[in-house]
N, C-alpha and C positions, 0 to 999 in steps of 0.2 A: 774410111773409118768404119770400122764393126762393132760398135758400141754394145749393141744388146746379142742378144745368143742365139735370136732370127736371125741376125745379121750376119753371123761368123756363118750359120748354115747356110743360109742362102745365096749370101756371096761367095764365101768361102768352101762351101760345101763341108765343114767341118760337122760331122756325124753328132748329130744332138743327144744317143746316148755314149758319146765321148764324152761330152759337157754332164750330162748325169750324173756319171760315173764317177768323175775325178773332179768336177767343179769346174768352174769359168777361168777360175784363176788357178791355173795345172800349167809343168809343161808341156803334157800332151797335149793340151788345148790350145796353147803355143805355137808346140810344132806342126801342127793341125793347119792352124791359121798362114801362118809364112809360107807353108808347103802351097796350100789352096790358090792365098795370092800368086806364087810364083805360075803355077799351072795358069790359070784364070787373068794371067795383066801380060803375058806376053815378054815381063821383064824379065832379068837373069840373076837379080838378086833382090832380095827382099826382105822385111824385119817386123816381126808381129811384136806385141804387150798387149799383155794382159793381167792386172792387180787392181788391187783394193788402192786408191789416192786417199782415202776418209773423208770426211771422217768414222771412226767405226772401224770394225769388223766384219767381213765377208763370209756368212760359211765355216765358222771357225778360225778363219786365214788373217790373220795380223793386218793393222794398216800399215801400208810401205813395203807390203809384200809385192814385187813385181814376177812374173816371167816375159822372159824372152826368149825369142829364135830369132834364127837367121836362116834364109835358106837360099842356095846356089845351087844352077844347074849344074847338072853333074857334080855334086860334092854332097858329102853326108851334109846333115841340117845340125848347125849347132844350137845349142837350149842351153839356157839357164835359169836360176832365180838369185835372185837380189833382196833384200831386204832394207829397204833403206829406213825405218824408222818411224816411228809417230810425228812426222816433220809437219804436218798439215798438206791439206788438197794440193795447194799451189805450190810448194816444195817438194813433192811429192813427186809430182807431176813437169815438176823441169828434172831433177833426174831422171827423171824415166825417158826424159826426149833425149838428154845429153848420152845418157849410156848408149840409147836406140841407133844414133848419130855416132856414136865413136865403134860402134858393131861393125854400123856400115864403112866408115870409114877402114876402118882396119880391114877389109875384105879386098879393098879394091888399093890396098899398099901394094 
């Protein structure tokens, strides 16, 4: 887990004026992340988030605002964003695992 934006860098090596530039919660910074873990864990598939849960606002960025990627060896990296709403933290935050989970799942159909 890469909670803070040390962490995306350090683990991840995801480039900190990536996160400047476009914000925490970007799909670049996304595809950033998925991309790093795949290099960095040895896996073959892998699935970053990153959004605002709330409550609040991020940065100008809505709550329920998620991105995600997916990234597979040898395969372009797929990104999105989501919006799921002002549902609260904990709502918030099971879609964001359920979608994360039906990514992966859909990769390895």
């Amino acid at each position: 887990m890469t909670y803070s934006n040390a962490a995306k860098t350090e683990m991840l090596g995801v480039e900190s004026g990536l996160i400047q530039t476009h914000g925490a919660v970007s799909e670049e910074v996304a595809v950033a992340m998925a991309e790093g873990a795949l290099k960095n864990s040895g896996a073959n598939l892998t699935v970053s988030v990153t959004g605002v849960a709330g409550p609040g606002t991020s940065d100008a960025k809505p709550e329920g605002r998620v991105c995600f990627a997916r990234a597979i060896t040898d395969r372009a990296t797929f990104v999105e964003t989501r919006d799921f709403g002002a549902l609260g933290r904990v709502q918030v935050r099971r879609e964001t695992v359920l979608h994360a989970l039906n990514l992966l799942a859909d990769a390895i159909r």
